[in-house]
C-alpha positions as a printed Julia matrix, in Angstrom:
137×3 Matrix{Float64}:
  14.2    -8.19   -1.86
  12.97   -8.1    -5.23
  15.13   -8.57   -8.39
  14.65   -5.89  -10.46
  15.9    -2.2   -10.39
  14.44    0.36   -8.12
  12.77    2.16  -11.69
  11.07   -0.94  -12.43
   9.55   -1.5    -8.65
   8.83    2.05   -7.82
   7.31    3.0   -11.33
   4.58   -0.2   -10.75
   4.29   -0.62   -6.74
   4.72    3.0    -5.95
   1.18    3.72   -7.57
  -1.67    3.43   -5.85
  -3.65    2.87   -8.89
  -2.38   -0.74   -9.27
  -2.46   -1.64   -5.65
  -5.34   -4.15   -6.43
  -2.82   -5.78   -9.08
  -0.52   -6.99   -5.84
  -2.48   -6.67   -2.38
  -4.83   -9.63   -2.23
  -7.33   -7.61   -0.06
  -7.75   -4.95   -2.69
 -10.71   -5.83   -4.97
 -10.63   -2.46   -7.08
  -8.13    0.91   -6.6
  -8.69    4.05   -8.83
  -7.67    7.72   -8.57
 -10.32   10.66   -7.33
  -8.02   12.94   -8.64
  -6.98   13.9   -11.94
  -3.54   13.95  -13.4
  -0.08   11.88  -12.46
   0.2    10.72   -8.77
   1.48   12.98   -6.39
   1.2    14.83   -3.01
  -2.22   15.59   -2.18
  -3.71   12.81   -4.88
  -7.0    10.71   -4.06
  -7.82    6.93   -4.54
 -10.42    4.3    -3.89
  -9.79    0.87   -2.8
 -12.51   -1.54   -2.5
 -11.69   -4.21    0.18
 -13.82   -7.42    1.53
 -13.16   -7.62    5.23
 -15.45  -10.53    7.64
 -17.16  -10.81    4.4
 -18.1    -7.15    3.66
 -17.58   -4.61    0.93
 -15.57   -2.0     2.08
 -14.74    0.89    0.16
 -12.17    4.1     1.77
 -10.5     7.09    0.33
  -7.26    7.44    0.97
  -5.02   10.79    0.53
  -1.72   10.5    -0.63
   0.19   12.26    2.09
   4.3    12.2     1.6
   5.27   11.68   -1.79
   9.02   11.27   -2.86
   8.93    9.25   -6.08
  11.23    6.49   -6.41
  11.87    6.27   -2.89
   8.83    6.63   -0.73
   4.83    7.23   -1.15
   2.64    7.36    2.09
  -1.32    7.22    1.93
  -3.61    7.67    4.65
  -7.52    6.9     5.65
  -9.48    9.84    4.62
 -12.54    8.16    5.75
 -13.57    4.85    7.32
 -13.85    2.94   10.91
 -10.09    2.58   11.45
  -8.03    5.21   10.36
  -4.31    4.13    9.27
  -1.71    5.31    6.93
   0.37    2.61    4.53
   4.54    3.87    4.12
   5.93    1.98    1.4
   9.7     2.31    1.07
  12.4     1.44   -1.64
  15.81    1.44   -1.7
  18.28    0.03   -4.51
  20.82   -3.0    -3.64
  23.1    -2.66   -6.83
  21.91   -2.76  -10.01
  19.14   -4.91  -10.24
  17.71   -6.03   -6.91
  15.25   -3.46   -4.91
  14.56   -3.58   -0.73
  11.16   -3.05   -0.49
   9.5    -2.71    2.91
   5.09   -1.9     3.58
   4.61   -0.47    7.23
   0.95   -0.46    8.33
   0.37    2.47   10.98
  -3.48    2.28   12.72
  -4.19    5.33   13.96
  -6.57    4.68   16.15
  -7.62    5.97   19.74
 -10.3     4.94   22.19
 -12.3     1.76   21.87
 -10.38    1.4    18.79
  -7.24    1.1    20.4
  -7.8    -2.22   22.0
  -8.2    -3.52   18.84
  -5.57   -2.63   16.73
  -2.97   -4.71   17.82
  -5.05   -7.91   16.39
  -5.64   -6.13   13.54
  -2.29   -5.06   12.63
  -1.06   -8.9    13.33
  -3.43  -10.13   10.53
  -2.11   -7.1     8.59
   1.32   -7.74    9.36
   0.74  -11.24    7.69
  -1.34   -9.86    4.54
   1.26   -7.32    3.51
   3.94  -10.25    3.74
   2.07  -12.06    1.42
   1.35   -8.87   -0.41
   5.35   -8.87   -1.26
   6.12  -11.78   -1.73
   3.34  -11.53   -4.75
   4.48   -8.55   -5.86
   8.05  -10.07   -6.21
   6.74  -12.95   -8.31
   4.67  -10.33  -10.21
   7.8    -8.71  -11.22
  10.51  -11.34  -11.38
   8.51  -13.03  -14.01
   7.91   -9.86  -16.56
């Protein structure tokens, strides 16, 4: 739960452009694409994972604003897709929930489950930054 207003939340979190502001893995995120997020949009992150640079396009795939944006791996080792989620609780508080999806088959498969653990953990964190992030503007 965070305590502001869905506007507030959505307008901030719900673009991919400032995901390096709140996810600690995220060194840099920038659009590909030109104009307002929306369906179909492009970004970069830049992560460090065991150490390395790692930098993946993602496509913005469902895009409902003020309720729901979903991005997915357009490149990379493991493909996954990221469904963040709002809904209001009154006035001024906003549910927020991150689901991590790895979308992975073969080989790859036996190690997703460790990987979304450690993810599971991050994106916790992730929140509870965010919230702070927020709380105190």
């Amino acid at each position: 739960m965070i305590e502001r207003p869905i506007g507030a939340v959505t307008e901030f979190a719900g673009d991919p452009a400032n995901a390096h502001r709140w996810r600690r893995r995220i060194e840099a995120s920038a659009p590909e694409s030109d104009g307002a997020t929306r369906l179909g949009s492009r970004f970069r992150f830049v992560t460090r994972t065991l150490g390395r640079r790692v930098e993946q396009v993602y496509d913005v795939v469902e895009w409902e604003p003020g309720e729901q944006v979903t991005i997915r791996t357009a490149d990379g080792v493991l493909p996954h897709r990221i469904v963040s989620t709002w809904r209001p609780v009154g006035d001024r508080v906003t549910h927020m929930v991150l689901r991590h999806r790895i979308e992975a088959g073969g080989v790859r498969r036996l190690v997703a489950p460790f990987v979304g653990r450690a993810i599971r953990r991050a994106m916790r964190r992730d929140l509870d930054d965010l919230e702070r992030m927020l709380t105190a503007a």
